[in-house]
N, CA, C and O of each residue as an XYZ file, in Angstrom:
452
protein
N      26.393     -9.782      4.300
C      25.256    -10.651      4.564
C      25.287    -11.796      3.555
O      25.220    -11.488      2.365
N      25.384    -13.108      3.902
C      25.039    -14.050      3.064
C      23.836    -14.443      2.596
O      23.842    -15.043      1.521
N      22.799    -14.251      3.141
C      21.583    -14.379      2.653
C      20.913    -13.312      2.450
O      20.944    -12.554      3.420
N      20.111    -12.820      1.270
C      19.407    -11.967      0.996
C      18.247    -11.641      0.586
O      17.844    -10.629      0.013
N      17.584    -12.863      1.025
C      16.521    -12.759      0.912
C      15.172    -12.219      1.738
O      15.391    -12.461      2.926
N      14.455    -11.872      1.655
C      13.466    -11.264      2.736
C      13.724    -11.946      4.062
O      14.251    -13.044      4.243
N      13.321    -11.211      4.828
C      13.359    -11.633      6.733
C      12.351    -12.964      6.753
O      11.376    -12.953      6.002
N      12.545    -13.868      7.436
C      11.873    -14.969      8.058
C      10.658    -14.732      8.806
O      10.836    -13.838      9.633
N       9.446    -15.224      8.815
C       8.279    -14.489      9.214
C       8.398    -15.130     10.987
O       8.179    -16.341     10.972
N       8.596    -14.763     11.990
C       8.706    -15.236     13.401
C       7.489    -16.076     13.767
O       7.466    -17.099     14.450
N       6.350    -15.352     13.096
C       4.890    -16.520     13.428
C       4.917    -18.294     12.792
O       4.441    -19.319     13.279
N       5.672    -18.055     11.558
C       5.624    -19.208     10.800
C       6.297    -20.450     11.662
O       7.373    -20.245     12.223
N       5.701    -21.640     11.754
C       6.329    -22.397     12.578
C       7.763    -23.065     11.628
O       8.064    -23.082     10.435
N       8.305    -23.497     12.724
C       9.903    -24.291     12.148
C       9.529    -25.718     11.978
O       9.043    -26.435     12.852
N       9.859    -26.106     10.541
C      10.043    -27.371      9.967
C      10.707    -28.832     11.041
O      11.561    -28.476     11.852
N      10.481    -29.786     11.047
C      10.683    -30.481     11.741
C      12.112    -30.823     10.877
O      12.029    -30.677      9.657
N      13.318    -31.236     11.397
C      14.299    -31.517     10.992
C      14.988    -32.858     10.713
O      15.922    -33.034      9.930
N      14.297    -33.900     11.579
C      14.442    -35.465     11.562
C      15.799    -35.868     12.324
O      16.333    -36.908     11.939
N      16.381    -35.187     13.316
C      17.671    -35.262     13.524
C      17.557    -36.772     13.871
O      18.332    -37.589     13.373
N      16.449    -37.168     14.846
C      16.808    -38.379     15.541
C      17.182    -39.917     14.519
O      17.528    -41.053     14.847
N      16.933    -39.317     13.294
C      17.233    -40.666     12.590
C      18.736    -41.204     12.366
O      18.770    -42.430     12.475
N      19.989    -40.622     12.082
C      21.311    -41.323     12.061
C      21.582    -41.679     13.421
O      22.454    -42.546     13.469
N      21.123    -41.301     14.625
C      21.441    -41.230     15.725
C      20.578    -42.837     16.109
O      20.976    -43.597     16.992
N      19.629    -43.044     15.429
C      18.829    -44.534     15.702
C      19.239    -45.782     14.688
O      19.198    -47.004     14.836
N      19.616    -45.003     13.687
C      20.253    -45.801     13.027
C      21.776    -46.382     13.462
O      21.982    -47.593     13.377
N      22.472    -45.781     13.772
C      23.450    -46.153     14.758
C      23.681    -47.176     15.447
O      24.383    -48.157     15.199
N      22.772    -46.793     16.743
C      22.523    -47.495     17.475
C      21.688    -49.305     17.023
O      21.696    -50.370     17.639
N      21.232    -49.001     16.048
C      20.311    -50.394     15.293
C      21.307    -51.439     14.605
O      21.317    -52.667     14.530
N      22.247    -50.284     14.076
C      23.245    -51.018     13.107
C      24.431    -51.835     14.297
O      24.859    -52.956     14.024
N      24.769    -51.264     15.318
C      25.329    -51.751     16.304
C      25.214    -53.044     16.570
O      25.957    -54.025     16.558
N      23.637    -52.716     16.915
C      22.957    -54.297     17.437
C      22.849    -55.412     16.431
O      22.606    -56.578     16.741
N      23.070    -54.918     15.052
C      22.257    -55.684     14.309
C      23.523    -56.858     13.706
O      23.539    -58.022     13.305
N      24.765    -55.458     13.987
C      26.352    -56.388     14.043
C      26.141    -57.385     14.967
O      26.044    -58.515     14.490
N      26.041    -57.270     16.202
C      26.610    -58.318     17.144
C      25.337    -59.592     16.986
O      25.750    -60.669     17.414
N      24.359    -59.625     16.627
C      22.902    -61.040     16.612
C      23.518    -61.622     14.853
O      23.918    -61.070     13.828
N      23.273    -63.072     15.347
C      22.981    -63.090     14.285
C      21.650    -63.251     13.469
O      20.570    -63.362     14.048
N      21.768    -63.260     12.117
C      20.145    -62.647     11.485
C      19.170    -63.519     11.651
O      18.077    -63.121     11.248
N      19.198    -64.523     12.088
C      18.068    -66.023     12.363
C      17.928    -65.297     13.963
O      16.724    -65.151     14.175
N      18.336    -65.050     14.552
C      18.318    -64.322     16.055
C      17.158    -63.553     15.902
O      16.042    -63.685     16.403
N      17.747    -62.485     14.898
C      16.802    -61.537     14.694
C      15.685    -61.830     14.551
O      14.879    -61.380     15.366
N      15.313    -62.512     13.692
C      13.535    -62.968     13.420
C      13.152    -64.269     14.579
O      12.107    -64.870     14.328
N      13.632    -64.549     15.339
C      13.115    -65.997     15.807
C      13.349    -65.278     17.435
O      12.433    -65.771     18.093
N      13.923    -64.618     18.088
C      13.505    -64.497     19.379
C      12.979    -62.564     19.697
O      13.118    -61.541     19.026
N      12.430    -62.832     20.906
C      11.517    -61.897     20.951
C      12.388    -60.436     21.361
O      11.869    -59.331     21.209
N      13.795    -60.624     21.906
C      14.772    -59.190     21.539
C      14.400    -58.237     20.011
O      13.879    -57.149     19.766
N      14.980    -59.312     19.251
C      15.241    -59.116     17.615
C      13.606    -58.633     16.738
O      13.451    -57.695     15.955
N      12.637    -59.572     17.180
C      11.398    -58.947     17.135
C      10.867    -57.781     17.580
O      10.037    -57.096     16.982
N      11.425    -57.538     18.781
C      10.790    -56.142     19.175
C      11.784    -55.049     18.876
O      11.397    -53.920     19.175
N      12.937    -55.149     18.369
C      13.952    -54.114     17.811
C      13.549    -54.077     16.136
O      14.021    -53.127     15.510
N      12.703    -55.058     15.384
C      12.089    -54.338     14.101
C      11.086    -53.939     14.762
O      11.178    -52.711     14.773
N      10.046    -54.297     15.403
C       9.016    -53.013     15.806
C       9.067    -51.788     15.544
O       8.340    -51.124     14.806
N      10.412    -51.326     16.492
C      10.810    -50.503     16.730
C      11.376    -49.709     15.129
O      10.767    -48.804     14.557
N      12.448    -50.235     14.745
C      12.888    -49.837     13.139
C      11.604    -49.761     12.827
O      11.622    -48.704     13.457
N      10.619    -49.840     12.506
C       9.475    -49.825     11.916
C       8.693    -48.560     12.405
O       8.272    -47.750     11.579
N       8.572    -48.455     13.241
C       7.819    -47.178     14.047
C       9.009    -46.122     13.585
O       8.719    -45.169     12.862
N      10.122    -46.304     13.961
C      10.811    -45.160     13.653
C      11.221    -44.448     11.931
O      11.717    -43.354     11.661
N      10.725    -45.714     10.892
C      10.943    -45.599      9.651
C       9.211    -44.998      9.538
O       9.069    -44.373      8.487
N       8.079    -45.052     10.274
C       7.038    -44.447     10.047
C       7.184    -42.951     10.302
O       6.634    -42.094      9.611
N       8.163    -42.647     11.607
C       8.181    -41.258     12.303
C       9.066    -40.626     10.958
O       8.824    -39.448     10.695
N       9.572    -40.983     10.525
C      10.640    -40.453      9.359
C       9.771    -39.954      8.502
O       9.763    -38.809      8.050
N       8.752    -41.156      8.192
C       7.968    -40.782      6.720
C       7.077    -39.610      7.301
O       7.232    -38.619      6.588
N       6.251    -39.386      8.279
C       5.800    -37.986      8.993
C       6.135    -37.237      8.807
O       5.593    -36.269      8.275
N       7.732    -37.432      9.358
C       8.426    -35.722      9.634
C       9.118    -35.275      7.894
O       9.749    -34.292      7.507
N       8.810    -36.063      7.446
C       9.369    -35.365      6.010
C       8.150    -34.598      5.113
O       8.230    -33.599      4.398
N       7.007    -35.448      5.432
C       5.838    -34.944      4.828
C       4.867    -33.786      5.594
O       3.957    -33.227      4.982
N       5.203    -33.475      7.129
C       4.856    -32.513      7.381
C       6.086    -31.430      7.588
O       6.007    -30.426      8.295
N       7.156    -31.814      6.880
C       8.146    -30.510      6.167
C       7.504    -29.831      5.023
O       7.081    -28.693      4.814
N       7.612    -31.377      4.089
C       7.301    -30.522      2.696
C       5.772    -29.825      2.970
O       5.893    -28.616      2.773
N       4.316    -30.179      3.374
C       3.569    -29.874      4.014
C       3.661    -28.479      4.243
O       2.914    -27.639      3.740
N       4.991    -28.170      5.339
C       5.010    -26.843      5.763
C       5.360    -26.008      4.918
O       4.734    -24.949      4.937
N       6.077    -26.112      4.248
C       7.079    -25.630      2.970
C       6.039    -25.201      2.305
O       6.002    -23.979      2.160
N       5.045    -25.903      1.782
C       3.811    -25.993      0.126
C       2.764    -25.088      0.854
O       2.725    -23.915      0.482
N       1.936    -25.473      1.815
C       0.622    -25.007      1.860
C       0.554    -23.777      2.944
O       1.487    -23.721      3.745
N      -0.190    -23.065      3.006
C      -0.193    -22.004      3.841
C      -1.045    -22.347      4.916
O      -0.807    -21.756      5.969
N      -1.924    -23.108      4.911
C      -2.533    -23.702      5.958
C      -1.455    -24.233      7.070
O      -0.571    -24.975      6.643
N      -1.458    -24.021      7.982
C      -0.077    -24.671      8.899
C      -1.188    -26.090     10.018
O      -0.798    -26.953     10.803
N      -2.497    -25.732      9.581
C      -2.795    -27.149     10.213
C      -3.063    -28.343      9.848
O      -3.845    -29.076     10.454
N      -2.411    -28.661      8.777
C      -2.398    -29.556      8.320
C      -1.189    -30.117      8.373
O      -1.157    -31.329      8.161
N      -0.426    -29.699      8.544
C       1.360    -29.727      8.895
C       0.770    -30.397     10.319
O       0.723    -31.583     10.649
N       0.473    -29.568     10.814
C       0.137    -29.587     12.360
C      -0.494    -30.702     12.798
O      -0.535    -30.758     14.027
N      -1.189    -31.946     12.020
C      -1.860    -32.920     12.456
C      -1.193    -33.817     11.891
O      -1.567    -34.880     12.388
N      -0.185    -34.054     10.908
C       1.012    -34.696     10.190
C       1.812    -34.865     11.852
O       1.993    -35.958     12.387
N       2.200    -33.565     12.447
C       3.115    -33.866     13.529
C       2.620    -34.116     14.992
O       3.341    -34.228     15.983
N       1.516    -34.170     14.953
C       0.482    -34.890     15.793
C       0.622    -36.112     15.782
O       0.474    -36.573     16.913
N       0.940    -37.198     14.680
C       0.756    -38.322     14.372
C       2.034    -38.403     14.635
O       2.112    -38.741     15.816
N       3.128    -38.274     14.167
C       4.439    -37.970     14.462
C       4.493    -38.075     15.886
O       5.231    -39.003     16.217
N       3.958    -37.435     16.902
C       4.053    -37.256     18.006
C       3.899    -38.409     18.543
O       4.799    -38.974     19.164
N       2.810    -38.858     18.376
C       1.869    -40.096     18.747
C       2.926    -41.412     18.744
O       3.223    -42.096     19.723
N       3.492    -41.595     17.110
C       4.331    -42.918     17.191
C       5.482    -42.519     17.700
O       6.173    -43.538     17.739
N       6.107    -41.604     18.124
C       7.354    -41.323     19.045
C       7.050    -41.601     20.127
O       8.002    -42.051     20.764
N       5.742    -41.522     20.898
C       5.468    -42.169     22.118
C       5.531    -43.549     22.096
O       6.041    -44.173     23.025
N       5.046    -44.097     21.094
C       5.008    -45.630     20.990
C       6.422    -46.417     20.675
O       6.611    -47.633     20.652
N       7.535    -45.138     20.396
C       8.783    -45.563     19.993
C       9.511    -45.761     21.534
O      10.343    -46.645     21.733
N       9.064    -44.794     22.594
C       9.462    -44.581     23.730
C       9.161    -45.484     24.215
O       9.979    -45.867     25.050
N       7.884    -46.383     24.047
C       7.522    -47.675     24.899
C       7.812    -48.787     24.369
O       7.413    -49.746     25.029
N       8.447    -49.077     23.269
C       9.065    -50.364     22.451
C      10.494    -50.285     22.885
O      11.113    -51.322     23.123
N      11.165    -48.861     23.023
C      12.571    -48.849     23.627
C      12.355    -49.343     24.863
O      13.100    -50.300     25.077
N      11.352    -48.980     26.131
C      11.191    -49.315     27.101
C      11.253    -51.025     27.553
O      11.817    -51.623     28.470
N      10.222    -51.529     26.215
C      10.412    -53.130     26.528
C      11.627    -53.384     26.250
O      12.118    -54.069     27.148
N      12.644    -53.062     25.088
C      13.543    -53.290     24.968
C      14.942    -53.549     26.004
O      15.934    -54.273     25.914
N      14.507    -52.672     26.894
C      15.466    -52.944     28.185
C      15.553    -53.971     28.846
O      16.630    -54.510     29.101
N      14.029    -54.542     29.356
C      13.605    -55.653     29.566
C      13.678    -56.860     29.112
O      13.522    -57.836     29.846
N      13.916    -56.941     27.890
C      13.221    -58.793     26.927
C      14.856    -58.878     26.876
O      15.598    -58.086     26.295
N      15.208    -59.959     27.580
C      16.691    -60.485     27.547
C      16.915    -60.907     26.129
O      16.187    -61.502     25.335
N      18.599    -60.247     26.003
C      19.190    -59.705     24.889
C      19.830    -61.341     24.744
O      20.476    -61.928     25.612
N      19.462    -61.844     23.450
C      20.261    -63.685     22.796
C      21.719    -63.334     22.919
O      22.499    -64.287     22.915
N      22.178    -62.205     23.020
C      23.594    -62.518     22.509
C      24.089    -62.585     23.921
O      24.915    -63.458     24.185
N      23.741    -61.882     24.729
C      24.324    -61.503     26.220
C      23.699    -62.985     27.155
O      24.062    -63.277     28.294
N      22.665    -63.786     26.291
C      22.313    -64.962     27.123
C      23.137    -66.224     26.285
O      23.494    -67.276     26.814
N      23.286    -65.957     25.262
C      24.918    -66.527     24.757
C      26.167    -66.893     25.632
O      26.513    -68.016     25.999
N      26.696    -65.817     25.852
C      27.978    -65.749     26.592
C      27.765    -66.328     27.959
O      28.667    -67.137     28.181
N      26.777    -66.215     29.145
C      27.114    -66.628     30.035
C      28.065    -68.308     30.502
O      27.748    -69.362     29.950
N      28.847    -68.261     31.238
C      29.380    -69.471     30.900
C      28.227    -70.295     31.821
O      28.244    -71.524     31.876
């Protein structure tokens, strides 16, 4: 056995893990190659993709503080309204990606000949 420490309590809820962040970061750093940085701040693509970095650098700061949260206090509802809020701006992350599909991309209105 590698671990030996007491059994894991099954009631206790599981820590939020943050996976979605290298996976958005990725994808940000991608985009952020191909615009250039006056792009970024001056048309409304580049504006609504920091929105977005922004909401998702809020969901980060959540899910870390209703870890440690879970970790420290025995109260689990207070964790529990940390990832409530969490919840909340992941919806709002879902609808900034959504415009994002929409608001024509500078670089792709670049190229057309």
């Amino acid at each position: 056995m590698i671990f030996s420490g007491p059994p894991a309590d099954p009631a206790a809820p599981t820590p939020p893990t943050g996976s979605g962040t290298p996976s958005s970061g990725s994808g940000t750093s991608s985009t952020l190659r191909r615009l250039p940085l006056d792009t970024v701040f001056t048309s409304a693509y580049g504006r609504t993709l920091l929105v977005k970095l922004a909401l998702m650098a809020v969901v980060s700061a959540l899910a870390v503080a209703a870890r440690r949260r879970m970790l420290r206090d025995t109260d689990p509802a207070v964790a529990h309204r940390l990832a409530r809020r969490e919840q909340a701006v992941l919806g709002a992350v879902v609808v900034v990606s959504a415009i994002l599909t929409v608001v024509p991309d500078p670089h792709r209105i670049s190229l057309r000949p």
